[in-house]
N, C-alpha and C positions, 0 to 999 in steps of 0.2 A: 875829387879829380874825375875830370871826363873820359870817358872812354873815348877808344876810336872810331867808332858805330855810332855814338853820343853826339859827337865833335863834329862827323861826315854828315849825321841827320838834321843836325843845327844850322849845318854851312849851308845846305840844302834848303833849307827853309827860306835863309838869309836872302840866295841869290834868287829864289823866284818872288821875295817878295820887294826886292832891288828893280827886278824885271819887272814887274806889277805897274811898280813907281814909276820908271822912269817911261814905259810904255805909256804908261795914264798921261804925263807930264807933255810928252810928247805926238798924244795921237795919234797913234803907231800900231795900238795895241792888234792883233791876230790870233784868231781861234788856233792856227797854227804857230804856237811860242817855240821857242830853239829848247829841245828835250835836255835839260841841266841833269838830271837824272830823275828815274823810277823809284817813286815811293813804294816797297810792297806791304800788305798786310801786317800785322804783328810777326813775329818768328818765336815760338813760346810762349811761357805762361809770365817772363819779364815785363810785357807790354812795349818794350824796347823796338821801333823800327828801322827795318835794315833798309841801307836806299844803296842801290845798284848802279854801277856805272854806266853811260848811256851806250848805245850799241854802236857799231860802227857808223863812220856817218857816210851816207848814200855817195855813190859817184859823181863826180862833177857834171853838173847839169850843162845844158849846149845853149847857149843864149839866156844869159841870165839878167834882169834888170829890175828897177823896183817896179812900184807896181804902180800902171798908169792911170791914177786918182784924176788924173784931167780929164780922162776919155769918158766919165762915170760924173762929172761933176755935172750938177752941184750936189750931186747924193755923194754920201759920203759914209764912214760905219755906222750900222744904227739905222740909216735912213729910209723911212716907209719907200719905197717903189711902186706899190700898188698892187688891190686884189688880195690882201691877207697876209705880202710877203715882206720882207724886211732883207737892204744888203747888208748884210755879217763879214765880208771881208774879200779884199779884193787882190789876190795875189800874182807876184810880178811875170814878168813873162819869162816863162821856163819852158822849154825843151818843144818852142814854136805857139805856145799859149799861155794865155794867163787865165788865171780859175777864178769865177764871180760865183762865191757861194750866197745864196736866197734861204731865209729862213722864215717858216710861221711860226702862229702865237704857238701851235701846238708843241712846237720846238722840231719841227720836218724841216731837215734841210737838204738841199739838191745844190751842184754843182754844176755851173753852166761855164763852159772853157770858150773864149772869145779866140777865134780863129782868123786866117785871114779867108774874106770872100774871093776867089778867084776867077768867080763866073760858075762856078756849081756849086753852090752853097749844097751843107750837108745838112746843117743845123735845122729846130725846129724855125728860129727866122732868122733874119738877118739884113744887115745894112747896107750899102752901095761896097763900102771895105771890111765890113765885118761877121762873119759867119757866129751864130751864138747856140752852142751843141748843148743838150742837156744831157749830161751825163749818169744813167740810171742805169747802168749795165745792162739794158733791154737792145743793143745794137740796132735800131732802126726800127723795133718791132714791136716794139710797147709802147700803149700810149701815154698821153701826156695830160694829169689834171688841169683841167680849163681853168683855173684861177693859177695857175702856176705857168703856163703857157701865157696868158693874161698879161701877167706881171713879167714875162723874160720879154716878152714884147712892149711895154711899157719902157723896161731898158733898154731896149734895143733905138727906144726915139731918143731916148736920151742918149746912147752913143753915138746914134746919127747927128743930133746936130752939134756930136764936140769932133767926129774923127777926122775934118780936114786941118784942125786946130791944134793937132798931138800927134804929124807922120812917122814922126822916130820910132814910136812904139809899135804903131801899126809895120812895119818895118820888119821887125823882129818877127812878126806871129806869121804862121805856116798855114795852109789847108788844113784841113780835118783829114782829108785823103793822103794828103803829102805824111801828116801826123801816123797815121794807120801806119805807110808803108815801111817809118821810118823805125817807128818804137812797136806797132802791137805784136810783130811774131820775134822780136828781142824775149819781153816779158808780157805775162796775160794785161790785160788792160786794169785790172782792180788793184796789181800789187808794181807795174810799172812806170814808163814814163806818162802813160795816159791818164793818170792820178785823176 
């Protein structure tokens, strides 16, 4: 007979490998998966692992939608970009941005949040409607590795010639300044809406 620890650690396994599946099936798949629960370490010398219910889940985000695969096409997940870096996932637009994470071979990844351009872009570039910020918690003051700069620019042609193509979205997304005023003195910017 199963335990309940047994039975919860089995379910556990079940549903992320459901999520795997159907993610794969689907081409959907995100570095950031929906937290089903935390596997932790052993607990004793049983070898039995306990899994923990997931934590609460975050406050309703302010404009939420999927994520705009048009604006970024024909790159897609996976897709070399250029300069060493590769898109890894492209998330929907939340709380006035959507997050294009870049990843190397070395497994270095940066987040770059697509804004909207207002006439001051903040970002290191940006498009006629699109400001593209890279997010390294250096606030404006650190610089930027030239193949990684290289490469956000390489995206950045490619949002230009899709963003008259996809206005809904652009629609949605905020300033980087508007972003600051709205969420940074809410919560610091590593643990809140500036994700």
């Amino acid at each position: 007979m199963l335990s309940r620890r047994e039975l919860i650690g089995k379910a556990a396994v079940g549903a992320a490998a459901t999520l795997a599946v159907t993610a794969a099936g689907t081409k959907v798949a995100s570095a950031r998966a929906v937290p089903a629960a935390t596997i932790e370490p052993p607990d004793g010398l049983d070898g039995r692992t306990a899994v923990r219910p997931p934590a609460d889940p975050p406050p309703a985000a302010v404009g939420s939608s999927p994520p705009p695969w048009a604006l970024v096409s024909p790159l897609g997940a996976g897709s070399v970009v250029g300069h060493g870096w590769r898109l890894v996932d492209l998330g929907p637009v939340v709380d006035g941005a959507c997050v294009v994470t870049l990843q190397n071979a070395r497994g270095r990844a940066h987040r770059i949040h697509l804004c909207r351009n207002d006439g001051t872009p903040q970002g290191l570039v940006y498009t006629r409607r699109v400001d593209l910020v890279v997010m390294n918690e250096g606030y404006g003051d650190l610089p930027t590795e030239e193949r990684l700069a290289q490469a956000v620019a390489e995206l950045a042609h490619v949002i230009a010639a899709n963003e008259a193509t996809v206005p809904g979205c652009l629609a949605e997304l905020l300033p980087h300044t508007e972003r600051l005023r709205r969420y940074a003195a809410a919560a610091p910017p590593t643990a809140g809406k500036l994700r």
